[in-house]
RODO-2510 file (C-alpha; in nm, 4 decimals, decimal comma):
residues 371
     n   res          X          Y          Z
     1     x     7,1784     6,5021    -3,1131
     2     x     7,2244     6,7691    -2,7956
     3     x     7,1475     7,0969    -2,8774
     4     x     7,3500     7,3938    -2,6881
     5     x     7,2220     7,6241    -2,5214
     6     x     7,2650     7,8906    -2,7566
     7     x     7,0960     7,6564    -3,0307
     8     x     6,7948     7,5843    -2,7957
     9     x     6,4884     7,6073    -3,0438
    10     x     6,1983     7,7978    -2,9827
    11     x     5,8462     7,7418    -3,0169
    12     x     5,8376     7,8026    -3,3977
    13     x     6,1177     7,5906    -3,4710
    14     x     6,0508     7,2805    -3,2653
    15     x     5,9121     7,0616    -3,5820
    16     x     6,2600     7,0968    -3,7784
    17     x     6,4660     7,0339    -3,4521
    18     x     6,2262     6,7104    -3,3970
    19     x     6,2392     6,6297    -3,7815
    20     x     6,6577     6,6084    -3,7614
    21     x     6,6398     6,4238    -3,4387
    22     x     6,3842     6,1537    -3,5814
    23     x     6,5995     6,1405    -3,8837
    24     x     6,9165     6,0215    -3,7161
    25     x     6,7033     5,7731    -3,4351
    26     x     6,6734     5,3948    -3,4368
    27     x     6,3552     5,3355    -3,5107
    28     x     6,0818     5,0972    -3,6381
    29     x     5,9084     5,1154    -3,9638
    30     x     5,6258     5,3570    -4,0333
    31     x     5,7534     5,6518    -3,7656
    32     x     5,5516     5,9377    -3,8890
    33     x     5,6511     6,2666    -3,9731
    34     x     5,5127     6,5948    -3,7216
    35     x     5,1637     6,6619    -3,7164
    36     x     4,9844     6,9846    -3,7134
    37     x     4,9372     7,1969    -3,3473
    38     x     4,6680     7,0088    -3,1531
    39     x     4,6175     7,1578    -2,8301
    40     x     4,5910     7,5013    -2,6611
    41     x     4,6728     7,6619    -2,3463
    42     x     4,4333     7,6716    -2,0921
    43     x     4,3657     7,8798    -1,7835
    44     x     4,5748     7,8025    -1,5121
    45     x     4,5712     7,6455    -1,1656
    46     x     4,7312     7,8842    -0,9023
    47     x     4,9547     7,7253    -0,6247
    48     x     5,0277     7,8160    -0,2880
    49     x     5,3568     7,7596    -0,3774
    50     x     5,6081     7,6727    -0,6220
    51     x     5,6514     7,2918    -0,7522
    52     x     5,9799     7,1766    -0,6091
    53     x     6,2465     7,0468    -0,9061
    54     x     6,1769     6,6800    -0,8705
    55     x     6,1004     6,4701    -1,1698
    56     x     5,7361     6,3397    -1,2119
    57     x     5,6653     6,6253    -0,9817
    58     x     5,2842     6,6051    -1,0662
    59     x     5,0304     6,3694    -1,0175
    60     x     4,6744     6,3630    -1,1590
    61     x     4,3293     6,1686    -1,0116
    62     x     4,0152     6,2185    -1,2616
    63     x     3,6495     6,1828    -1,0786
    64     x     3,4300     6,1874    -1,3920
    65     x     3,1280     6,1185    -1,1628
    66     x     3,1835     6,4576    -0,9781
    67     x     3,3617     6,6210    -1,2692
    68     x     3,6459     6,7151    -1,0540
    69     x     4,0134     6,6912    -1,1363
    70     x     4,2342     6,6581    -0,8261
    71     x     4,6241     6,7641    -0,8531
    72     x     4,8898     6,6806    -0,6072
    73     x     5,2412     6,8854    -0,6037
    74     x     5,5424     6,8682    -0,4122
    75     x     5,7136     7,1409    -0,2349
    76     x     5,9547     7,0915    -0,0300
    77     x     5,8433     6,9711     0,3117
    78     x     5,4338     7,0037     0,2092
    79     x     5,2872     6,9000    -0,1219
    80     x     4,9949     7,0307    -0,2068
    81     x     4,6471     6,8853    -0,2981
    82     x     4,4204     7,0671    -0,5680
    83     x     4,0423     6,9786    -0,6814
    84     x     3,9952     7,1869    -1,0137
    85     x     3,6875     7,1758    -1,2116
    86     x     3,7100     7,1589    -1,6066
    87     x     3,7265     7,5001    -1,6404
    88     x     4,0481     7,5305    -1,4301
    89     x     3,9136     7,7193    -1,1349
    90     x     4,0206     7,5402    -0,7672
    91     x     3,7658     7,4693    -0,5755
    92     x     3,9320     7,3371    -0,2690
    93     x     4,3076     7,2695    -0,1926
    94     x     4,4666     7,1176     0,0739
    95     x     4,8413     7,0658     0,2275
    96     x     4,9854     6,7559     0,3194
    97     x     5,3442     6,7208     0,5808
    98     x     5,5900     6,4695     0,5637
    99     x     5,5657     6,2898     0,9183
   100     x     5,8437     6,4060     1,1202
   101     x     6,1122     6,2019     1,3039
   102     x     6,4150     6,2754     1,5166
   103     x     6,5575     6,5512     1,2719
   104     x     6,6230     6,8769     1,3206
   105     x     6,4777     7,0082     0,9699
   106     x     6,1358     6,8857     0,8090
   107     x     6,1729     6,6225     0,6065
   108     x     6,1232     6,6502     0,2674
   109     x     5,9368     6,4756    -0,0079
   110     x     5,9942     6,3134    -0,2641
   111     x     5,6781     6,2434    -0,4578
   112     x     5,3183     6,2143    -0,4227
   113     x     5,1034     5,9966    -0,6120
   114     x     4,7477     5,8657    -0,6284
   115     x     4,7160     5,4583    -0,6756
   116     x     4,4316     5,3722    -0,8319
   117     x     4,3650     4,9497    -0,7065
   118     x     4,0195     4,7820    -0,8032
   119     x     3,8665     4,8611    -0,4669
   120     x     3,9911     5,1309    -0,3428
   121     x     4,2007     5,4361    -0,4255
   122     x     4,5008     5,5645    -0,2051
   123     x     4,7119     5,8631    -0,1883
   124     x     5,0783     5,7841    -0,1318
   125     x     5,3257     6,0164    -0,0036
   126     x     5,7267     5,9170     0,0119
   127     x     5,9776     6,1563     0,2029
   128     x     6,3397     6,0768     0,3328
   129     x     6,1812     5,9916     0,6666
   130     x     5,9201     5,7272     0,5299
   131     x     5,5728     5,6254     0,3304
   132     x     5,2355     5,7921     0,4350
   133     x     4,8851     5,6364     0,2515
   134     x     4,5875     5,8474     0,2741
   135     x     4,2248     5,8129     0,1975
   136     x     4,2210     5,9807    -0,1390
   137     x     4,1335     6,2872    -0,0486
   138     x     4,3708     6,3598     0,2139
   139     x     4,1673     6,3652     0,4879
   140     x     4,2463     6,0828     0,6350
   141     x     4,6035     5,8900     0,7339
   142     x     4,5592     5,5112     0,7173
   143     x     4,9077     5,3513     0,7141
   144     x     5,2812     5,4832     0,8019
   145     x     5,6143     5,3202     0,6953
   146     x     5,9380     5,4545     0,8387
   147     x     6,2344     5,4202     0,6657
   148     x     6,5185     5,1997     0,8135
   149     x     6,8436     5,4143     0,8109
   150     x     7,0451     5,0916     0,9258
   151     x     7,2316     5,0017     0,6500
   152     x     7,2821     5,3319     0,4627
   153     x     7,6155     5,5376     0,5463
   154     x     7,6888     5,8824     0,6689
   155     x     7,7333     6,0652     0,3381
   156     x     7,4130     5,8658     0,2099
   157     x     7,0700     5,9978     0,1568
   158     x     6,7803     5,7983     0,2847
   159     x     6,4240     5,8115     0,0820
   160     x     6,1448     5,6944    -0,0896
   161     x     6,0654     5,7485    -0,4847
   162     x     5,8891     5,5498    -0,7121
   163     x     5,5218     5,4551    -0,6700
   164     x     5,2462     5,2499    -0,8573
   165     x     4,9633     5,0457    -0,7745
   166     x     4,9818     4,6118    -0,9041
   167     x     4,6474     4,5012    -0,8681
   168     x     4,5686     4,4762    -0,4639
   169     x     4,9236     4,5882    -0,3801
   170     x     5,1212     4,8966    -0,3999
   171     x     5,4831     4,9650    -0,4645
   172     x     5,7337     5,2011    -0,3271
   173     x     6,0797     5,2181    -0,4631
   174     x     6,3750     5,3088    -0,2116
   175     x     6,7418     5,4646    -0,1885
   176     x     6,8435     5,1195    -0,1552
   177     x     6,7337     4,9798    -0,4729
   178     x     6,4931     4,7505    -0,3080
   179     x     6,1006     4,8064    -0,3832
   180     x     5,8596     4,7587    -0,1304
   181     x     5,5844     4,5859    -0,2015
   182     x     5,2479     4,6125     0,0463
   183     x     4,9370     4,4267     0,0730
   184     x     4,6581     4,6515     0,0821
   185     x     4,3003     4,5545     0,1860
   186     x     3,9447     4,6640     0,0233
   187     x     3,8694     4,8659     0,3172
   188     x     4,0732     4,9984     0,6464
   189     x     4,4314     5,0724     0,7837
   190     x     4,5493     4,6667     0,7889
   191     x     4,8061     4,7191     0,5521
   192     x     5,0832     4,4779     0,5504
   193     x     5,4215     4,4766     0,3901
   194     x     5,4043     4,1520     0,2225
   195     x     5,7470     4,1339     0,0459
   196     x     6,0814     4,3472    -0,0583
   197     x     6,2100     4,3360    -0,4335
   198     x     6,5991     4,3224    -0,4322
   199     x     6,7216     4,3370    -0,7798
   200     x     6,8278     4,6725    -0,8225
   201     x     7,1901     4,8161    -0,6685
   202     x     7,0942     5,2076    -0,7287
   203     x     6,7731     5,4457    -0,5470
   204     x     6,4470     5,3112    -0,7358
   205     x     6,4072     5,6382    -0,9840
   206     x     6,0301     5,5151    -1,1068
   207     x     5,7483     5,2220    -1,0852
   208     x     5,5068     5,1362    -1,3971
   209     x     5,1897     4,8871    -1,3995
   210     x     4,9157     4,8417    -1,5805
   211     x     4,6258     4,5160    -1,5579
   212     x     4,7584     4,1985    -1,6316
   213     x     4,4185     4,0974    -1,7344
   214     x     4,4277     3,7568    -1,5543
   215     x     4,7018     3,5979    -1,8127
   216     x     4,9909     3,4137    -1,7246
   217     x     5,4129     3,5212    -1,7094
   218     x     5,2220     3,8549    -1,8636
   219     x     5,4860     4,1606    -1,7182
   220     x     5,2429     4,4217    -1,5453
   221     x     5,4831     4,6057    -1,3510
   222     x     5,8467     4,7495    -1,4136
   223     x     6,0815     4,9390    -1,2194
   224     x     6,3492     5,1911    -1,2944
   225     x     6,6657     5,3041    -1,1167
   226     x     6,9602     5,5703    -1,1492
   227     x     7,1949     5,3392    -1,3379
   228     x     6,9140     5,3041    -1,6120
   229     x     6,8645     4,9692    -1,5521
   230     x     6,5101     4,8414    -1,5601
   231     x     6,3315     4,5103    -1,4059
   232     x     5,9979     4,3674    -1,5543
   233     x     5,8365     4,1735    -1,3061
   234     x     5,5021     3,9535    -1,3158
   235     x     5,2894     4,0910    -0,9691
   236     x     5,1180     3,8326    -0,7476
   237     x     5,1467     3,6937    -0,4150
   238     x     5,5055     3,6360    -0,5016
   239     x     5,6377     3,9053    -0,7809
   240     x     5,8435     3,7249    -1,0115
   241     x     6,1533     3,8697    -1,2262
   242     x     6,0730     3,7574    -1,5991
   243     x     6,3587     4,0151    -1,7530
   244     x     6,6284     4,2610    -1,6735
   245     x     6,7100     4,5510    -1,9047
   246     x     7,0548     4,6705    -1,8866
   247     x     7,1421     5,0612    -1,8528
   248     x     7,3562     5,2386    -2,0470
   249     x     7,5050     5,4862    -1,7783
   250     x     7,2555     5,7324    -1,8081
   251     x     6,9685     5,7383    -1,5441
   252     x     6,6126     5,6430    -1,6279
   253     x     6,4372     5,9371    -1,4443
   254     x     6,0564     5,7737    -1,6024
   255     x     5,8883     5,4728    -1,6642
   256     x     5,5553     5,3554    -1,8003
   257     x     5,3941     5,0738    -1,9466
   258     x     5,0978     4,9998    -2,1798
   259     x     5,0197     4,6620    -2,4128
   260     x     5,3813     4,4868    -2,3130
   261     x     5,5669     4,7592    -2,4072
   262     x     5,7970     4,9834    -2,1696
   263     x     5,8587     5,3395    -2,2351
   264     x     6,1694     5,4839    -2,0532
   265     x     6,2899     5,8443    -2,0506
   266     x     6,6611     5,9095    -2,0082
   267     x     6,8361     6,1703    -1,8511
   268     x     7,0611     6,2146    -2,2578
   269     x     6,6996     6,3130    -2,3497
   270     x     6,5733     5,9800    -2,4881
   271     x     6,2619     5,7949    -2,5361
   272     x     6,2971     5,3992    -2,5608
   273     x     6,0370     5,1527    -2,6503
   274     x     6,0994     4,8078    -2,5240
   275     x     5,9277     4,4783    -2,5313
   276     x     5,7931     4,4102    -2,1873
   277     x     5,8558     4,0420    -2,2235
   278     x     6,2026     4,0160    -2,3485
   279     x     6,3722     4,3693    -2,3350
   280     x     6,3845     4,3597    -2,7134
   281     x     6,4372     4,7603    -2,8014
   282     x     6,1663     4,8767    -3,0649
   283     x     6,2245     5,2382    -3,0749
   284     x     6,4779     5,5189    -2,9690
   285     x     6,3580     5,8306    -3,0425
   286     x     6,6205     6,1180    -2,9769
   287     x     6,3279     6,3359    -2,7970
   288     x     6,4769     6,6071    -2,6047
   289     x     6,7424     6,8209    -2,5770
   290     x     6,8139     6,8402    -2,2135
   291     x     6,7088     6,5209    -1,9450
   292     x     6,3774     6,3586    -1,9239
   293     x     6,1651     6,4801    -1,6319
   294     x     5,8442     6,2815    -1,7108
   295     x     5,6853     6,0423    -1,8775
   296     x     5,2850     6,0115    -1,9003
   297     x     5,0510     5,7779    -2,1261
   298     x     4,6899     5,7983    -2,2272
   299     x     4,6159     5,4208    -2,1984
   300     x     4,2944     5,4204    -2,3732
   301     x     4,4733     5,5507    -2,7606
   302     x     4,8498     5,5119    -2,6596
   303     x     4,9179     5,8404    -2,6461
   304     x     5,2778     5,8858    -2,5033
   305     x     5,3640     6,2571    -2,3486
   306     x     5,7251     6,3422    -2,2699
   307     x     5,8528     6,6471    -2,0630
   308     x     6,2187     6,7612    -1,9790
   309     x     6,4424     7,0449    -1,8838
   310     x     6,4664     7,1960    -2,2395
   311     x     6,1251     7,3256    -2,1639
   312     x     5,9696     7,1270    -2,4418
   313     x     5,6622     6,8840    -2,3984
   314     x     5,5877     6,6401    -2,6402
   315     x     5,2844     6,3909    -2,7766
   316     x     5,3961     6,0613    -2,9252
   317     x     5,0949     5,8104    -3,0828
   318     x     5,2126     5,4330    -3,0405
   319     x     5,0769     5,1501    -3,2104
   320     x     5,1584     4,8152    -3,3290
   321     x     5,2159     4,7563    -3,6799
   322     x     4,9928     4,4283    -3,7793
   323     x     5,2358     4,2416    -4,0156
   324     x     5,5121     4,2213    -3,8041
   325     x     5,4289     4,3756    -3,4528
   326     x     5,6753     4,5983    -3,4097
   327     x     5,5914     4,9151    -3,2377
   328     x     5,5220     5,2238    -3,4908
   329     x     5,5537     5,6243    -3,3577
   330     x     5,4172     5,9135    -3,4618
   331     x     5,4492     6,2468    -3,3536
   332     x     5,1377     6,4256    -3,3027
   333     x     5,2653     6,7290    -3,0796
   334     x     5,5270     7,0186    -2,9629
   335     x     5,4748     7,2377    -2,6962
   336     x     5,7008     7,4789    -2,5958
   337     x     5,7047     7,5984    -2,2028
   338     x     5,9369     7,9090    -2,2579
   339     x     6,2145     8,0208    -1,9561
   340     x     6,0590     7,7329    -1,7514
   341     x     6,2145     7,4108    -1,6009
   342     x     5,9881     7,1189    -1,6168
   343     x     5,9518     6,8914    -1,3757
   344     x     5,6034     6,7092    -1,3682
   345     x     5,3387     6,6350    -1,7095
   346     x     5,0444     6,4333    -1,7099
   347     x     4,7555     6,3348    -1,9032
   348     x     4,4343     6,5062    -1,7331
   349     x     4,2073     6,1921    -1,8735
   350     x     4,2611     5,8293    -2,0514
   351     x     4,2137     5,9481    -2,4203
   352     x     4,4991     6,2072    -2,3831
   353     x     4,2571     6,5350    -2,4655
   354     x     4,4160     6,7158    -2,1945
   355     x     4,7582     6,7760    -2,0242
   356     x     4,8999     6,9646    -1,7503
   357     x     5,2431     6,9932    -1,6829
   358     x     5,4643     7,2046    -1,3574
   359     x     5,7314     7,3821    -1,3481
   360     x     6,0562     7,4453    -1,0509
   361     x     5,9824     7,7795    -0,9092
   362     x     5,6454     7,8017    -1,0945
   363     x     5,3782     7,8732    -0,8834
   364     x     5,0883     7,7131    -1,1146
   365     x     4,9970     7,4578    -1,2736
   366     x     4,9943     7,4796    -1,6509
   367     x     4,6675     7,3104    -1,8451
   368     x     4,6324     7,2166    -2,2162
   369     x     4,3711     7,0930    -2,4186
   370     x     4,2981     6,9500    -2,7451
   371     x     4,1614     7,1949    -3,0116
***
């Protein structure tokens, strides 16, 4: 169900657009009907500039120790680093450049994302030129990647998108389809890349982990491309392919994962739930109006968060039914972003109390909390 633009719902009426959609959605047993409001608006975080229209154009690093929230933003040829304390007011910020080659123009970027390993924690940077890790606060460069051009043609764009950390290693998606995977160690700039993922034919859109938790053939990581299609791989010294899940000719702009499941937004505005260890689909949930911009979960409750271009953000609660394990949704939020396109929304802590989402030529970041 697409709404036009002339039917776009607002704020008020997002519960019986959501309540139609649900209706008419494959789903599994015991999908909830809407909940009551939840969270509030919260003061803002002022930009130096405006987030650039990228999906999962946002990235988020808690330091509960220091009580410190650090954002990162991309715009354009900078992206843009922001400590914030709980109250929303910046106490420091910082800009970041895409290392230059032979070009003409800056390059741009593409995303920015902090990768949280056991040991250490690393700020990642992709542009069309290459990869740039940081210490994670910036400060420091530890480890460049450029880009090899050879085998892309004239009228084809060369980048990097897509990043998560596997345990010790960190991947980085590509134009190409392949994913880069690189070997990084507890301390210092001896990063090696230690093998190159070649199962996708489309530009890597988005990268999921989360802990395998020592267990065997368990899938901890998954990655995304334009064509939809998705690849759940086991991480190690050698990744291994364990399943392939077909697209359906829409792309999958964002991926995560949580308890074997895989949650994949879709540029028709979908939500899917698959099973991480077969590509079984659980749940489609007919979420948005307009593409998918971002996905986000709160791993500690399984709260899923969904953002896309119809200006809506959303709060799913996922669970696993104990009689037969399928996967059971319930909506527990709407938020409406009015006269703003989304383009990055993330969880601001692991029990989902607070969000914060950006928007393309919105010079702030927007914060929510729970009420």
């Amino acid at each position: 169900m697409v709404a036009a633009d002339s039917e776009r719902p607002n704020a008020s009426g997002v519960s019986e657009l959501l309540e139609s959609r649900l209706s008419s959605a494959f789903r599994a047993p015991g999908i909830d009907r809407l909940s009551p409001r939840m969270f509030r608006r919260e003061r803002s975080i002022p930009l130096r500039g405006s987030a650039a229209a990228l999906c999962n154009n946002l990235s988020v690093l808690q330091l509960p120790a220091r009580n410190l929230t650090h954002f990162g933003v991309v715009h354009g040829p900078s992206a843009q680093l922001l400590s914030a304390a709980p109250e929303g007011v910046p106490l420091a910020q910082r800009q970041l450049h895409a290392k230059e080659g032979a070009g003409v123009s800056p390059p741009l970027i593409t995303q920015i994302h902090w990768c949280v390993l056991p040991f250490r924690v690393l700020l990642v940077l992709t542009s069309h030129r290459g990869i740039q890790m940081y210490e994670s606060d910036g400060s420091v460069m530890v480890y460049w990647h450029a880009l090899d051009a050879g085998d892309a043609s004239l009228v084809q764009a060369v980048f990097a998108r897509g990043i998560a950390a596997s345990g010790h290693y960190v991947c980085v998606g590509t134009w190409s389809g392949q994913v880069l995977v690189f070997d990084i160690p507890t301390k210092g700039p001896n990063i090696v890349l230690s093998e190159e993922l070649a199962r996708h034919q489309t530009p890597i859109s988005d990268i999921a982990t989360e802990p395998a938790q020592g267990q065997d053939c368990v899938a901890d990581t998954v990655t995304a491309d334009d064509s939809g299609l998705l690849c759940v791989w086991r991480s190690g010294p050698k990744f291994k392919l364990l399943t392939q899940i077909p697209g359906f000719g829409v792309p999958c702009s964002s991926v995560q994962l949580w308890q074997g499941t895989i949650a994949a937004g879709y540029g028709n505005g979908q939500v899917r739930l698959y099973e991480a260890s077969t590509g079984t689909v659980h749940v489609q949930i007919d979420a948005h109006a307009r593409a998918i911009c971002a996905l986000d979960l709160a791993p500690e409750v399984g709260k899923l968060l969904s953002a896309a271009e119809d200006t809506f953000v959303h709060i799913w609660k996922l669970s696993r039914s104990p009689e037969d394990g399928y996967i059971e949704v319930e909506h527990c939020h709407g938020e409406c972003v009015p006269d703003t396109q989304l383009c990055g929304a993330r969880f601001c802590d692991p029990s989902g109390s607070s969000f914060a989402v950006t928007g393309y030529d919105v010079a702030e970041i927007l914060r929510f909390s729970s009420i």
